[in-house]
C-alpha positions in Angstrom: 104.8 104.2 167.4 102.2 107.0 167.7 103.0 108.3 164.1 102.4 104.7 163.0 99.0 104.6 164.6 98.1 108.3 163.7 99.4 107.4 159.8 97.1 103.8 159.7 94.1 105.9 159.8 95.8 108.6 157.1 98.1 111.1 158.8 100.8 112.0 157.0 104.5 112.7 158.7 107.4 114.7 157.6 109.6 112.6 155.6 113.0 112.7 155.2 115.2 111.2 152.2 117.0 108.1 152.3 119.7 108.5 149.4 122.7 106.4 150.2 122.9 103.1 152.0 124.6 103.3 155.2 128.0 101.5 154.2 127.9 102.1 151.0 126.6 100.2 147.9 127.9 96.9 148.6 129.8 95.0 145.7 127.7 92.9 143.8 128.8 89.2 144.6 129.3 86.8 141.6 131.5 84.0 142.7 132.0 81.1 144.9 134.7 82.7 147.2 133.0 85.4 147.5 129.7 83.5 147.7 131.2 81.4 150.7 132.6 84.7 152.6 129.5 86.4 152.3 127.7 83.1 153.8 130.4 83.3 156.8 129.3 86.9 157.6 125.5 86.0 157.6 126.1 83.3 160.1 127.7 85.6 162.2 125.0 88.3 162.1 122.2 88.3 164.6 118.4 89.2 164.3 115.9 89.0 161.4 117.6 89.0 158.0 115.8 91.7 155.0 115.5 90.0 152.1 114.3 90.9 148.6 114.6 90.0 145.2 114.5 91.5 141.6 113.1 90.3 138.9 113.1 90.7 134.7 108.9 90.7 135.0 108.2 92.4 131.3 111.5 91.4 129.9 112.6 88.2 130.5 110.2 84.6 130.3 109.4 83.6 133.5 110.3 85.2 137.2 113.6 83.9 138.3 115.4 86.6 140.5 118.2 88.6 138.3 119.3 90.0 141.8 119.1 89.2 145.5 119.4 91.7 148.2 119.9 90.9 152.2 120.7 92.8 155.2 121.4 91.2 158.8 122.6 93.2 161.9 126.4 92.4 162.5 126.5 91.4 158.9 125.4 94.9 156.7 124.0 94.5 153.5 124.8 92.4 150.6 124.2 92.0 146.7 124.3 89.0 144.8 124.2 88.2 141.2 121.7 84.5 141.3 123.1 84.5 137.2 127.0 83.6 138.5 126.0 82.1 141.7 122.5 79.9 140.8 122.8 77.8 144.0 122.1 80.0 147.1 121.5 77.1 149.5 124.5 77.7 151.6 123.1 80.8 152.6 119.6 79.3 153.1 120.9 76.7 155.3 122.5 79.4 157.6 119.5 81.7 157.5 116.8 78.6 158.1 116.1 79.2 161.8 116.5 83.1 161.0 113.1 85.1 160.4 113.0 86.5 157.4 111.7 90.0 156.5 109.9 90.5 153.0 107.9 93.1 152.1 105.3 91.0 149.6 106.7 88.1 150.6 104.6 85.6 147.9 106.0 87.5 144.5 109.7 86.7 146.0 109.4 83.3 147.7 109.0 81.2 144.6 112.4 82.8 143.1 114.3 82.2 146.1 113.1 78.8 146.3 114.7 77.9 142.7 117.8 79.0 143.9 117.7 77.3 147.2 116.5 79.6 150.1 113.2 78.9 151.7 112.5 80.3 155.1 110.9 78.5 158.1 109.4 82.2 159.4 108.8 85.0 158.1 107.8 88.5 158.7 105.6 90.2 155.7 105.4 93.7 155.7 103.5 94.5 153.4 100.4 91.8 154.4 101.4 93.8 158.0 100.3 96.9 156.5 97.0 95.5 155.3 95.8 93.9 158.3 96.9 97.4 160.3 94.6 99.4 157.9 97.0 101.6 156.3 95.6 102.5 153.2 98.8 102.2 151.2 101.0 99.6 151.6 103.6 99.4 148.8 107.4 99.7 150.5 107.8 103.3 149.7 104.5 104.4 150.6 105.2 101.7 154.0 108.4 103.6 154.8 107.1 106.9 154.1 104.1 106.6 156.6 105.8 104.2 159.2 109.5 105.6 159.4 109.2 108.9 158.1 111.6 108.0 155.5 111.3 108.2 151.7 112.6 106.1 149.1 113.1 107.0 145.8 111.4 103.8 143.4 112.0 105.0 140.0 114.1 101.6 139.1 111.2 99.2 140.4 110.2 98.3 136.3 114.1 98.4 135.1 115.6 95.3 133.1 117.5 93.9 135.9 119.0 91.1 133.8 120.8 94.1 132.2 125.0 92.8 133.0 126.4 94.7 134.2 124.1 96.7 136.9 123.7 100.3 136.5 125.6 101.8 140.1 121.6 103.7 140.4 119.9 100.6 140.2 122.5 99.2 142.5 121.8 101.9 144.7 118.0 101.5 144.8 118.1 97.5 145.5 120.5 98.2 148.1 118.6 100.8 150.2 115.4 98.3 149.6 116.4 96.4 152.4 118.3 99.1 154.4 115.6 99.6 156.8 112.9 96.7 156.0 113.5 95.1 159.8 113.1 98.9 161.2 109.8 98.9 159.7 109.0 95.4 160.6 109.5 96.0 164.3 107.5 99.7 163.9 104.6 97.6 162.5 104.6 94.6 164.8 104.4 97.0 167.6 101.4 98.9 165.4 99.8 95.1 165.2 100.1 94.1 169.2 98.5 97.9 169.9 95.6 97.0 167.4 95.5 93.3 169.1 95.9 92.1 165.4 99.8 90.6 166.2 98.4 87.3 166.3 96.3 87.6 162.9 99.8 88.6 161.2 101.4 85.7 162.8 98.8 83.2 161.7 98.8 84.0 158.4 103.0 84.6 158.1 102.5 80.7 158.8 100.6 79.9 156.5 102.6 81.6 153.9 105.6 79.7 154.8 103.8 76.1 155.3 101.6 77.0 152.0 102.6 74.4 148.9 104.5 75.5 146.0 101.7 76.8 143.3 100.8 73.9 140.9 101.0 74.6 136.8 97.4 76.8 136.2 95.0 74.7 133.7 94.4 76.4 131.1 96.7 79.3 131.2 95.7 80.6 127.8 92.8 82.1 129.3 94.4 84.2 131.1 94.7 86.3 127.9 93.9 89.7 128.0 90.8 90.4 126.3 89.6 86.8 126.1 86.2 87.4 127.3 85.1 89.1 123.7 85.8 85.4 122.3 82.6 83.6 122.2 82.7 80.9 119.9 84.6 77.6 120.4 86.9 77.4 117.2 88.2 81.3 117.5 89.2 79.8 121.4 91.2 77.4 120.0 92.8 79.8 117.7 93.6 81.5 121.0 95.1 78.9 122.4 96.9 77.4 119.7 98.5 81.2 119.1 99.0 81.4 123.0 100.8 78.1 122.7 103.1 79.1 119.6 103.6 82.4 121.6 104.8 80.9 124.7 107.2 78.5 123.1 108.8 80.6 121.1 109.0 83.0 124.3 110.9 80.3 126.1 113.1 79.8 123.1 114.5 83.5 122.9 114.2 84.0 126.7 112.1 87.1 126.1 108.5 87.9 127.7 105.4 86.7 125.9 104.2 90.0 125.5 107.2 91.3 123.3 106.8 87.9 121.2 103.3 89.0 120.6 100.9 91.2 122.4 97.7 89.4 124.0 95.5 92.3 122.2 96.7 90.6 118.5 96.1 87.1 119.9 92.5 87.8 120.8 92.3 90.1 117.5 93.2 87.3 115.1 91.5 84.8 116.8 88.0 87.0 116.1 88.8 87.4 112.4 90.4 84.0 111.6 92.6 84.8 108.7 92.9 82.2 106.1 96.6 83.8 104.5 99.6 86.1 105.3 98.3 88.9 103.5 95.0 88.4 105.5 97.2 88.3 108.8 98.9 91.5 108.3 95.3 93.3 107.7 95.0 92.4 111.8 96.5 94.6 114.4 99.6 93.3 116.0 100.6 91.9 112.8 101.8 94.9 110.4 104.3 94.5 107.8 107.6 94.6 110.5 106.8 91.1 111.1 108.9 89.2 110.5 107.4 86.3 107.4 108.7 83.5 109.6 106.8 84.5 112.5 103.8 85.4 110.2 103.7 81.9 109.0 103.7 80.4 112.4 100.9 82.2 113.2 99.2 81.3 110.3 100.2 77.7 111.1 98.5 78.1 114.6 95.3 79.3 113.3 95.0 76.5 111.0 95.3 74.1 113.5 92.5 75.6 115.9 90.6 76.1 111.9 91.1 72.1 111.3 90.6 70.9 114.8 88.0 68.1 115.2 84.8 69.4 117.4 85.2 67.3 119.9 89.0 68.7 121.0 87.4 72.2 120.7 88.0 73.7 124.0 85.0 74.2 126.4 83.3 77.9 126.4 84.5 78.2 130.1 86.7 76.9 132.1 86.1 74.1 134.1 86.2 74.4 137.5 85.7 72.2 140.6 83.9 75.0 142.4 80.2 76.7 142.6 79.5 78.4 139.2 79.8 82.0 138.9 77.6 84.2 140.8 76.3 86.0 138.5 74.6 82.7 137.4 72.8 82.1 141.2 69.8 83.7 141.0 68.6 81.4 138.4 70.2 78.0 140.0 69.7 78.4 143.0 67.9 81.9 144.8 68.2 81.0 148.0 72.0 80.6 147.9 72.7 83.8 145.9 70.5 85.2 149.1 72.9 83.7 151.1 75.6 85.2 149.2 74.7 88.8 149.2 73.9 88.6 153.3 77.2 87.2 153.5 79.3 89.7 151.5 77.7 92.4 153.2 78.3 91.0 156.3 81.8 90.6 155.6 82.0 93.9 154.5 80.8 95.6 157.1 82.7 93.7 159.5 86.5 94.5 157.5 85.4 98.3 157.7 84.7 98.1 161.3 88.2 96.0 161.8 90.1 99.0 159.0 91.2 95.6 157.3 90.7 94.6 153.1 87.9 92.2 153.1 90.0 90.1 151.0 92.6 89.9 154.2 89.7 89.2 156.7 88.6 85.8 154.8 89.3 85.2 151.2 85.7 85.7 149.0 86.1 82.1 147.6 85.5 80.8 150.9 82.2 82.8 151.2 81.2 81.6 147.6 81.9 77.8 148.1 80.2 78.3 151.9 77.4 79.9 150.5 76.5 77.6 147.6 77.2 74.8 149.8 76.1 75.6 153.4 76.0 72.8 156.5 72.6 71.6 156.7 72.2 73.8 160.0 73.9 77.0 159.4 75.2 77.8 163.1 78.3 79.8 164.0 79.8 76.4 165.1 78.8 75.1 161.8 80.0 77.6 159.9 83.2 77.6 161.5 83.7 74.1 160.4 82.6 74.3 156.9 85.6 77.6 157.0 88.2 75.6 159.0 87.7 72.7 156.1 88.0 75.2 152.9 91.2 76.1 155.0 90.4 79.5 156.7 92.8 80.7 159.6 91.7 80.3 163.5 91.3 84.0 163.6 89.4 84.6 159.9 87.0 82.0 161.3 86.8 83.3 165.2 85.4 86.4 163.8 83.5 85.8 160.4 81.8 82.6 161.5 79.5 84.4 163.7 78.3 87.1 161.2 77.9 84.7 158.5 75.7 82.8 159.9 73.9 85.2 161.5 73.6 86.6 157.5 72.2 82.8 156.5 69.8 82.9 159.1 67.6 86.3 157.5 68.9 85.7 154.2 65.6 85.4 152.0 65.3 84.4 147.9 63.7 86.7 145.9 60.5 85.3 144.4 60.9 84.4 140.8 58.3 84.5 138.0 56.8 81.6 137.3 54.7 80.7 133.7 51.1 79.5 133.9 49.6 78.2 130.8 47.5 80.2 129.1 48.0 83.0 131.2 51.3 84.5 131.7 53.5 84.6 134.9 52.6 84.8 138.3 54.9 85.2 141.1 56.9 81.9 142.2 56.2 80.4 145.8 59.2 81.9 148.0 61.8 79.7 148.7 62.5 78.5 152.5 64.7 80.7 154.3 66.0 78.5 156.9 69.5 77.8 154.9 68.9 74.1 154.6 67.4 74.0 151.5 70.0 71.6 148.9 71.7 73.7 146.1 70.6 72.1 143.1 73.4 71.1 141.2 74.7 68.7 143.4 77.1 69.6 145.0 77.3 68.3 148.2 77.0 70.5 151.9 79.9 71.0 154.3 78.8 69.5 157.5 76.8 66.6 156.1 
């Protein structure tokens, strides 16, 4: 494990190729007998079972898994086709009390739930890596640094709802979870050394207990390039195109993107073209277009054109949270104060832990704690207000402390303020002591 340690902190080791899975490239199952014999043989196994999934992201609409990919000791590896066999529950039932190894273990649970598999543990390697400071911590890079290995990730972006499976990309998925419990024991011993095991632990819980993700409101917004949109009507347009997009996505099974690329959205949503031949003056929408499409776009923008003001949508989004920061020093100084103390604090704290920030506690916690404070900001206080917005025992055992240790020299900046007749003068400071109430409302943590 010394060539773990030495390669957290950005040693490199001699790496040797890993080219063939060790049995072979299993067959790819696509049946029920097979299905069922493969279930027998992963009952029989013993250990952590390696699991990972591939998905049609940039292809196909939606994420569902076009291939799954397990390994167990006393079972080997397997390969199975989720089009031919959509119900994997069998095999979830006999794997529930198993730990499950993922590397990124959020971007392949939610597939593996629609076909039946949801784990009770887990082991993530790749949230491993980050909380052991290793400053890369994709699988290859992870194998690389940990194992000495190398594996070769040229297929990672393929079309894997191509039928039937290239025997290189069968290759690649296999040897993706060839050694995924080797690295997961290399890296839980690297985690107990750093006294960060029960960090990883905590938060591998909290990953399996965490809810499925609700529908996003507003997901139009997401659009690339959104932001250059300022007025009202030309958002609707975007979202009435987004909408049209989507559907039509769905429909043909393809990805949004290759239905219509967000940078023509946005584009026609700033020019608001009133006819085809206007349309096809915009980028995106050039003369291989297809007229059908054309006139559903032009459909959409007349909607968002016609569209009463009152079912305009809002400039931003709404939100049940602080505003945006950028916005603090004129709401509220003292709490942008207490936001800057804070994120430095934090900061300075992940570097001296050689952790992500994000890992140590996620910055919407800091923002909400911040614009929101308990009346007296103590560590114990603190800790609370963090152990309500949901923070882990051990994110809160160690940033409580230094946040409010931030609150308590946090100081606004003096803002101008306008006497009549003569100008500005410097504003009277605001209190430092942390107590004073944000001032839209919102009501403190604690109280």
């Amino acid at each position: 494990m010394d060539s773990a340690s030495e390669t957290a902190h950005g040693q490199a080791v001699q790496a040797v190729p890993l080219l063939e899975p060790r049995e072979g490239i299993p067959p790819v199952v696509a049946d029920a007998d097979s299905l069922a014999a493969i279930v027998q043989r992963f009952a029989a196994g013993h250990g952590p079972v390696a699991i990972d999934a591939e998905r049609a992201s940039g292809y196909r609409y939606g994420q569902r898994a076009y291939l799954v990919q397990l390994r167990r000791e006393g079972a080997g590896s397997t390969l199975i086709d989720p089009v031919a066999c959509p119900d994997l529950s069998s095999l979830g039932a006999v794997l529930a009390e198993t730990e499950w190894v993922l590397h990124a273990a959020t971007q392949d649970l939610p597939c593996l739930a629609e076909l039946g598999m949801k784990p009770t543990r887990l082991f993530d390697t790749e949230l491993a890596g980050r909380l052991a400071g290793f400053p890369r911590v994709g699988l290859g890079p992870m194998v690389e640094n940990v194992l000495g290995l190398t594996l070769e990730k040229g297929h990672s972006a393929v079309d894997w709802s191509t039928r039937p499976l290239p025997e290189p990309w069968l290759r690649y998925a296999a040897l993706d979870v060839e050694v995924l419990v080797q690295l997961r024991d290399s890296l839980e011993q690297e985690l107990a050394s750093q006294n960060k095991l029960d960090w990883g632990l905590q938060e591998f819980a909290a990953i399996v207990a965490a809810p499925p993700a609700g529908p996003r409101t507003d997901p139009w917004r997401r659009t690339s390039g959104v932001h250059k949109v300022r007025r009202r009507r030309q958002l609707a347009a975007v979202r009435e195109l987004w909408l049209a997009r989507d559907q039509l996505a769905r429909e043909r099974d393809v990805s949004p993107g290759r239905v219509l690329p967000d940078s023509a959205i946005v584009a026609a949503a700033l020019v608001m073209p009133t006819s085809i031949p206007a349309l096809q003056a915009v980028p995106g929408f050039g003369p291989r277009v297809h007229r059908r499409a054309l006139e559903q776009w032009i459909a959409a923008i007349e909607i968002a054109r016609t569209l009463p003001e009152h079912q305009l949508p809002p400039a931003t989004a709404p939100h049940d949270g602080p505003p945006p920061p950028r916005a603090w020093a004129d709401k509220d100084p003292l709490a942008a104060a207490r936001l800057s103390a804070a994120r430095a604090a934090v900061t300075a704290l992940a570097e001296q832990l050689h952790l992500p920030q994000e890992n140590l506690i996620t910055p919407e916690l800091v923002r909400r704690v911040s614009w929101a404070p308990p009346k007296y900001a103590t560590p114990l206080t603190v800790a609370d207000a963090l152990h309500t917005l949901g923070a882990r025992d051990w994110q809160v055992e160690l940033v409580a402390p230094v946040i409010a240790q931030a609150y308590a020299g946090a100081k606004a900046e003096p803002r101008p303020a306008v006497v009549p007749g003569k100008g500005t003068k410097p504003a009277q400071e605001t209190a430092t002591d942390g107590a004073a109430a944000p001032k839209n409302g919102v009501p403190r943590l604690g109280e």
